[in-house]
N, C-alpha and C positions, 0 to 999 in steps of 0.2 A: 245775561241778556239785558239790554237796554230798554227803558218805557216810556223814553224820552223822545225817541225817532234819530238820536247820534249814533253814532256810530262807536263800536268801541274804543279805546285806546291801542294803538298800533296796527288801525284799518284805516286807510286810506280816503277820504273821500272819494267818490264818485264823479270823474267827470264826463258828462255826455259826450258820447262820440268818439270818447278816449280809447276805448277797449270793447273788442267781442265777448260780451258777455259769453257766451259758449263755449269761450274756450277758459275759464274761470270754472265753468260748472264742475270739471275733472277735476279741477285741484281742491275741491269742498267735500269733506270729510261723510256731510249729509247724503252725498249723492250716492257715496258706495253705500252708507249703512241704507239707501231705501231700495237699491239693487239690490244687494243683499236679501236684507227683507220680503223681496219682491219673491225672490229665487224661492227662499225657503219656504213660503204662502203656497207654492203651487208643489214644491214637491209634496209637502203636507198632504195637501188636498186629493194628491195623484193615490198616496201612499192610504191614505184613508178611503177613496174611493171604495174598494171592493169590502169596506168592511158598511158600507151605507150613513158611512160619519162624516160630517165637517168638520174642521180644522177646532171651530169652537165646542161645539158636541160632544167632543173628545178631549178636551179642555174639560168641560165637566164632570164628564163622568171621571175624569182623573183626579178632580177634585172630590168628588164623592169616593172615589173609593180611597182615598186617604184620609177623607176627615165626615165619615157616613154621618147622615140628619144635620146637614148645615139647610137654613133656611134659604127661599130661594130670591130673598134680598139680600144674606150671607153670599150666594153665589155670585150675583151680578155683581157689588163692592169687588170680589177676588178676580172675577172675568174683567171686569170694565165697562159691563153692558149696563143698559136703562135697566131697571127691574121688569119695566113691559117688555123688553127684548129675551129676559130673561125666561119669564113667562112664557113666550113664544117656542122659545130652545124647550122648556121643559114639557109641555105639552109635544112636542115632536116626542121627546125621548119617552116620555108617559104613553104614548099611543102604538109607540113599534116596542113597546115592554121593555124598559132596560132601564127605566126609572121608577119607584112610588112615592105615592105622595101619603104622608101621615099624617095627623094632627100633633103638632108638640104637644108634649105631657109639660111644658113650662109656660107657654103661652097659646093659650086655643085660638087666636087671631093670627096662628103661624104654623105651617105646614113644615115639617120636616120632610128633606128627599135623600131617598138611600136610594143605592143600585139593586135592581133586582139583582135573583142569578144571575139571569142571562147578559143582564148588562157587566155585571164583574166578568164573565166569562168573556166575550167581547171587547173588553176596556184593556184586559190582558193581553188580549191576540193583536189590537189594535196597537198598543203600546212597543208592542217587539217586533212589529213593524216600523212603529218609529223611530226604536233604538236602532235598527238597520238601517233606514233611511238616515239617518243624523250620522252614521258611523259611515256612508259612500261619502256622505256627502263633506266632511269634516278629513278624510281620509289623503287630502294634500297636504294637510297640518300637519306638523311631529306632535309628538304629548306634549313639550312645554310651549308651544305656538296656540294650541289647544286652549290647554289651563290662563296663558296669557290674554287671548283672545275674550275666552269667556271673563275673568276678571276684567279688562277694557269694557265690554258692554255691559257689564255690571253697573262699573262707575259712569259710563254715560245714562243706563235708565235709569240710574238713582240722583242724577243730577248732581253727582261728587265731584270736588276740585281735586281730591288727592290720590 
């Protein structure tokens, strides 16, 4: 990416009037990964519905029950959220029980948060509903279109040339 406002090398300047921007939009790589993206945010949310989770919610508790007493500035860093955002998430999950909050035994200025029972029991049911939803929804791919695919957006969210 340029910080300069040029353009990169072997992109074309822009001339006014020249071309339908619109019809440019199809051939930009962005466009399908935010369709893409788009698609899978709602089936998420569909697939999560009946368990009373968002898409993020569930994001959490995944992460608690893989790495139990992460701090809930630990969370937000791994989510991507503000820490006050986090806050917010955690209080929901604190008040419908599926979260506690502890004092760390390493630093008393930080709360550790495990899954309750109920919430490990729920994060499970929730999750094998994921895997089924991600398995219709992947189910045009063969395995090596799959495996491909996932490595491709690998190296685009890690921002890799190779």
């Amino acid at each position: 990416m340029t910080t300069s406002g040029a353009l990169p090398s072997g992109v074309p300047d822009p001339e006014p009037g020249a071309s339908n921007l619109s019809e440019h939009i199809l051939t930009r790589l962005s466009t399908y990964v935010r369709l893409a993206a788009q698609n899978l945010t709602t089936q998420r949310a569909e697939a999560l519905r009946p368990f009373g989770l968002t898409p993020m919610q569930h994001f959490v508790l995944m992460l608690l029950h893989d790495s139990p007493g992460l701090s809930s500035v630990d969370l937000a860093r791994q989510a991507g959220v503000t820490p006050q955002a986090m806050s917010l998430i955690l209080d929901r999950l604190t008040a419908t029980g599926l979260v506690k909050r502890e004092p760390s035994k390493t630093n008393r200025r930080r709360y550790s948060v495990k899954l309750t029972h109920e919430g490990e029991l729920l994060v499970l049911r929730a999750d094998r509903e994921m895997a089924h939803m991600e398995h219709l929804l992947s189910s045009t791919l063969t395995a090596p279109e799959r495996a491909q695919l996932a490595e491709l957006l690998r190296r685009l969210a890690d921002g890799q040339d190779s």
